[in-house]
Each structure stands twice: as structure tokens, then as C-alpha cells.
Residue frames relative to the residue before (quaternion, step in Angstrom):
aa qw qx qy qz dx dy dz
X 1.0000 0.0000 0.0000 0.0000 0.00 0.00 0.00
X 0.2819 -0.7445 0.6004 0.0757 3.37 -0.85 1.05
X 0.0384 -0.6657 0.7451 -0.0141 3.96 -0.93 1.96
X 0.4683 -0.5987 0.6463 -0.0673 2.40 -1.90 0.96
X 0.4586 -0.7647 0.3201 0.3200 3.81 -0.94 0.79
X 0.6048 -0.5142 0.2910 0.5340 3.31 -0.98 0.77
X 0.7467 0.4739 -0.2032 0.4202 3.67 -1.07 0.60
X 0.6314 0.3508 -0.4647 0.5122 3.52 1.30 -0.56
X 0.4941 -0.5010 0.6003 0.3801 3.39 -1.90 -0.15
X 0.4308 -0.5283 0.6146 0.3970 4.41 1.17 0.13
X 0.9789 -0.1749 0.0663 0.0819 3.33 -1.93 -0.74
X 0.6471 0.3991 -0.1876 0.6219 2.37 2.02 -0.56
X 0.3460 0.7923 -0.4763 0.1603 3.51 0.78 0.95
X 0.6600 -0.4631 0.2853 0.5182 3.73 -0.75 0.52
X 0.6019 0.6592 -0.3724 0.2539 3.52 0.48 -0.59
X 0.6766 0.3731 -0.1177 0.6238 3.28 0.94 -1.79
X 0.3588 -0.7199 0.5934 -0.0286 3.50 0.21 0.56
X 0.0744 -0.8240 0.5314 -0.1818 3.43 0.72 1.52
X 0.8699 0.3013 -0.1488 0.3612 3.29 0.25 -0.92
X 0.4708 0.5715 -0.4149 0.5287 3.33 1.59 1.00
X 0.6855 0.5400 -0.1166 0.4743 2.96 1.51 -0.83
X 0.7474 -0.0655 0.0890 0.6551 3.64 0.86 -0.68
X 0.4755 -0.8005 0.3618 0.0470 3.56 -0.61 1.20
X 0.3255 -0.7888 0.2951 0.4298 3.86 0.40 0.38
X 0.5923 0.5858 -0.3443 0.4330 3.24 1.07 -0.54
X 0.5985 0.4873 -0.3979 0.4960 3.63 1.28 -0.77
X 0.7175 0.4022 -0.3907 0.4132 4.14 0.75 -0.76
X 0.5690 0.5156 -0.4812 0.4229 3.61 0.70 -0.50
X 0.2387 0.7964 -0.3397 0.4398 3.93 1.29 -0.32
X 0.8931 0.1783 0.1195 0.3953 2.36 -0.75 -2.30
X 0.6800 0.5011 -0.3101 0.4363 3.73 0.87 -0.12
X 0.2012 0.8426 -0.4780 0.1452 3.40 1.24 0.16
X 0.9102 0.1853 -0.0222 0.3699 3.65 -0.14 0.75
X 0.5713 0.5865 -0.4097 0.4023 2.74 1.90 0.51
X 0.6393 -0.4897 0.5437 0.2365 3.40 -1.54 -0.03
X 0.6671 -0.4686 0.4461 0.3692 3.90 -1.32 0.40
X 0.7111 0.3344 -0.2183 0.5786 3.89 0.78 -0.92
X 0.5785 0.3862 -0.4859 0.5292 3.80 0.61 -0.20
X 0.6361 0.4901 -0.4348 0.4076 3.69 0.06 -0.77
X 0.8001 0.3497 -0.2652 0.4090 3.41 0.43 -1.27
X 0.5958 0.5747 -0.3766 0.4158 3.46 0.96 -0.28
X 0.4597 0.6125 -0.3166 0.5597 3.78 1.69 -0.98
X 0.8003 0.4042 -0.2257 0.3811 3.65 -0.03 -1.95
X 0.4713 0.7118 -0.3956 0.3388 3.97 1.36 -0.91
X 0.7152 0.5162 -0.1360 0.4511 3.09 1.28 -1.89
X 0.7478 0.1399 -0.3718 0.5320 3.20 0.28 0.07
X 0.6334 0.4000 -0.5810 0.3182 3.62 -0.26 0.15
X 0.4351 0.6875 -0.4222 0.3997 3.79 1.62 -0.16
X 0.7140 0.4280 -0.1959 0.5183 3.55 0.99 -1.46
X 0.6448 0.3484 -0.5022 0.4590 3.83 0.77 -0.73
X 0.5793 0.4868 -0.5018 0.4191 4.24 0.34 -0.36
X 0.7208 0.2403 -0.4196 0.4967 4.00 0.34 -0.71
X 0.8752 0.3317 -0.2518 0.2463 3.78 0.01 -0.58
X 0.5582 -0.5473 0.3001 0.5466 3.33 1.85 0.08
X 0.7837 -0.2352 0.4184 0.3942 3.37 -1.41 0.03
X 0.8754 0.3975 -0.1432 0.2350 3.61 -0.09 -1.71
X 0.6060 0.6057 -0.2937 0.4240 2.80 1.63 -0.53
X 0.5108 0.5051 -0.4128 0.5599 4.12 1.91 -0.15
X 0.1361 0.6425 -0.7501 0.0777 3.40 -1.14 1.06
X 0.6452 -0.6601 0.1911 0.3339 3.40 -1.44 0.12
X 0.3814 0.7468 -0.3888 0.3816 3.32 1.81 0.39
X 0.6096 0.4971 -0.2393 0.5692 3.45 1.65 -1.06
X 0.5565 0.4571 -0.4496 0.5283 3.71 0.71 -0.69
X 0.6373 0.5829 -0.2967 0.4073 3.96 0.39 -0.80
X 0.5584 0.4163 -0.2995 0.6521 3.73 0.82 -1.48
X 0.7864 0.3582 -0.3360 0.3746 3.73 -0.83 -1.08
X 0.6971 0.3946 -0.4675 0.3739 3.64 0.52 -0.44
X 0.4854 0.7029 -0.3283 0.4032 3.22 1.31 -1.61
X 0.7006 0.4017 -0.2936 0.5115 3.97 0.27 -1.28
X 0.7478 0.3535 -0.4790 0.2939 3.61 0.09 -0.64
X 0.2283 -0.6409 0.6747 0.2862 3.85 -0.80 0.89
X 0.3280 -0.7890 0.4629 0.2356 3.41 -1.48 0.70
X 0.7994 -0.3513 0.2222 0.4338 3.66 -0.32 -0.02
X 0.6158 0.6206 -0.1508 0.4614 2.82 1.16 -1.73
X 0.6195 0.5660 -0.2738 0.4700 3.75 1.21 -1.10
X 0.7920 0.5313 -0.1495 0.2610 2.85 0.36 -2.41
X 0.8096 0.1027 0.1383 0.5611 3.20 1.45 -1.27
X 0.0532 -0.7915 0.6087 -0.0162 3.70 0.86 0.87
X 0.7348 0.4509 -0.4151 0.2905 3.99 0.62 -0.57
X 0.5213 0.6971 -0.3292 0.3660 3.17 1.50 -0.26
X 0.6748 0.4838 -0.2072 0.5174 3.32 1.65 -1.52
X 0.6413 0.4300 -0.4051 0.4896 3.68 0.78 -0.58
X 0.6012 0.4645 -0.5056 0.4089 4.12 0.74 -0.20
X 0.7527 0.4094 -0.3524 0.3764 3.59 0.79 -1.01
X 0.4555 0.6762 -0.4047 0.4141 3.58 1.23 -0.51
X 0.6848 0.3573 -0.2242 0.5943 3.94 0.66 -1.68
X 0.6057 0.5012 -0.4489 0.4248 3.99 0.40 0.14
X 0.5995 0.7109 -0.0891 0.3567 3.05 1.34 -0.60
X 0.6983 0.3598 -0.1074 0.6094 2.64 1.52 -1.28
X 0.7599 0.4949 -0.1905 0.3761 3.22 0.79 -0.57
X 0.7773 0.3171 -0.0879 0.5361 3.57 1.75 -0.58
X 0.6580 0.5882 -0.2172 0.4169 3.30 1.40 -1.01
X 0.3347 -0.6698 0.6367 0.1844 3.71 -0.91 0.10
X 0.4761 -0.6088 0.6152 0.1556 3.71 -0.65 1.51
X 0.5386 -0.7210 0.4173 0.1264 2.64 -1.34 1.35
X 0.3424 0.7520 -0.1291 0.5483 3.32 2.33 -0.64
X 0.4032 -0.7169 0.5569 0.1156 3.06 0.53 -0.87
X 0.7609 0.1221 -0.1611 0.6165 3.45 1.26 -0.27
X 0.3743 -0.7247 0.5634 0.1317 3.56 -0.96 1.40
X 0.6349 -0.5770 0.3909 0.3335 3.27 -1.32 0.83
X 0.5263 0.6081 -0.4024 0.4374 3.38 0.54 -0.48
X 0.7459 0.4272 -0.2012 0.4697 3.37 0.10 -1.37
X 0.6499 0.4006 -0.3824 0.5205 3.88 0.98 -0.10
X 0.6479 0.3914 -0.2552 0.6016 4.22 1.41 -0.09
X 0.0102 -0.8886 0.4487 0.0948 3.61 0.55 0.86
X 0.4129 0.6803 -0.4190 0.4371 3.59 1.63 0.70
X 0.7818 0.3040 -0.3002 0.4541 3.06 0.71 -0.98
X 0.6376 -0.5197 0.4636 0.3292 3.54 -1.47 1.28
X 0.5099 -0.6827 0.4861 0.1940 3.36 -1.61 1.18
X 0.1348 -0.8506 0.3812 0.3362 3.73 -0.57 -0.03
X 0.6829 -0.5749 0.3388 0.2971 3.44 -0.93 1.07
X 0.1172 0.7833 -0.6068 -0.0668 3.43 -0.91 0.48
X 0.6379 -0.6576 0.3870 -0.1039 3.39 -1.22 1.20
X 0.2615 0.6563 -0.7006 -0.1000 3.71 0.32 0.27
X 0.0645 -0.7445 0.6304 0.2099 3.43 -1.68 -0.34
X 0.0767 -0.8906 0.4384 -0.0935 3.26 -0.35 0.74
């Protein structure tokens, strides 16, 4: 993992001039389906290569290659995302504030349990 000093903004700083180089609308694209750790693991890689080779060497063909290589979770392991998804639904508390259930007043509520 690549830190940055207190105070810098890391890869996207004014310097490296990111957004001349690789457009956001083109990564949101290319990132279709990743996760928070796949991004950062994608974005790591190239701010790794603009620190050894300099700034000039990130254009948006390299933003492409590095994203292109990173398989995302969602790919690698879709059974993993459908377990944490149905945990979700069943244990988790919307973020909304209002569970899906409670918006289908047919379907029976499920019971939850402290024990203690």
C-alpha cells in the first residue's frame, strides 16, 4: 500500500494531472463492477508507477491496462457477493431506514432475537 504525506491529496493531486490524462467518466466505464478494495487496489497501481516513473509516464492507455487487469470480486467470486448480499437482507438494517419487507406488507416479517 502506497501512504502519502499528511496534506498531500496522493494520486489525484494537481500535479499528476489525472484528469488530462484519463477522464472520470471513462474510469467509472471501465470499473464497472468493482468494489472499494478493487478500486483501491487498481488506483494503488498506478499511482505506484506514476511515483517510480514520474507523472508522464500515466496516460489514459495505462489507466485502461491497470484497470482492465484488475478482475473484480464481483467476477472472481459472485458466490461470495450473493452470500453477503442474502445476509444483508436478512440481518442488516438499510441504510434508509426502511427495509424492503416493510414496503411489501404481504410478505411475513422475520423475527429477530436478542439473547443474552
Amino acid at each position: 500500500m502506497v501512504t502519502f504525506k499528511r496534506g498531500s491529496a496522493g494520486p489525484f493531486s494537481p500535479s499528476l494531472g489525472w484528469r488530462r490524462r484519463c477522464s472520470p467518466g471513462s474510469l467509472v466505464e471501465i470499473s464497472d463492477g468493482f468494489a472499494g478494495s478493487d478500486l483501491e487496489a487498481a488506483v494503488g497501481e498506478v499511482t505506484k508507477e506514476a511515483i517510480l516513473k514520474g507523472d508522464n509516464a500515466i496516460d489514459h492507455g495505462f489507466w485502461r491496462k491497470v484497470f482492465t487487469n484488475t478482475v473484480p470480486l464481483s467476477k472472481t467470486n459472485p458466490e461470495a457477493i450473493d452470500a453477503i448480499r442474502s445476509w444483508g437482507r436478512e440481518r442488516a438494517v438499510p441504510a434508509s431506514g426502511v427495509s424492503p419487507s416493510a414496503a411489501d406488507a404481504s410478505q411475513p416479517r422475520a423475527r429477530r432475537a436478542v439473547l443474552v
